[in-house]
C-alpha positions, -999 to +999 in steps of 0.1 A: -268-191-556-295-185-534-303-151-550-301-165-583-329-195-571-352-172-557-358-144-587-359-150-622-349-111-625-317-110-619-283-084-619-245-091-609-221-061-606-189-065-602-167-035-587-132-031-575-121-061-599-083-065-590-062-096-608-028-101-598-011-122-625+017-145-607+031-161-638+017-169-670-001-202-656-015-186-621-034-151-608-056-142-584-084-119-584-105-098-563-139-078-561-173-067-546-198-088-557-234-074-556-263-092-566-297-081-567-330-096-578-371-093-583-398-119-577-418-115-609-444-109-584-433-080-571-456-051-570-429-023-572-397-018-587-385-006-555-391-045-540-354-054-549-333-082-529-295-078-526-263-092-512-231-077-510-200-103-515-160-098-516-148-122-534-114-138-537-105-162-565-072-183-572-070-192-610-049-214-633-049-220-667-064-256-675-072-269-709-064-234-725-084-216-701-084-199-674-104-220-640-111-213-605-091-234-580-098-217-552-123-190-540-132-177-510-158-151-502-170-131-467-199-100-461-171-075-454-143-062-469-110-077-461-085-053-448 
């Protein structure tokens, strides 16, 4: 959220997206998050911003859709 406030030019890449589907009502998923950005005032388009998430999510299907009940994120990989 923090990236997302600070630049208004913005990119998410998602890698290592893994879902494990428990039953037809539950899953969870998994993946490296990365987010980078650009102040419009940047001088360069080298001048880039960036975190690096992992990312855990715990999902159910509500309303015909599928939400996020629980997530939970850290800077390094867990093992």
């Amino acid at each position: 959220r923090r990236l997302f406030a600070r630049f208004p030019d913005r990119m998410v890449v998602v890698r290592d997206l893994e879902i494990e589907v428990i039953s037809e009502q539950l899953a969870n998923a998994s993946m490296q998050l990365v987010a980078a950005g650009r102040d419009a005032a940047a001088s360069s388009p080298l001048d880039i911003d960036g975190d690096r998430l992992y990312l855990r999510l715990a999902l159910r299907v509500e309303g015909g859709g599928w939400r996020v009940v629980r997530a939970q994120w850290r800077s390094e990989p867990w093992n």
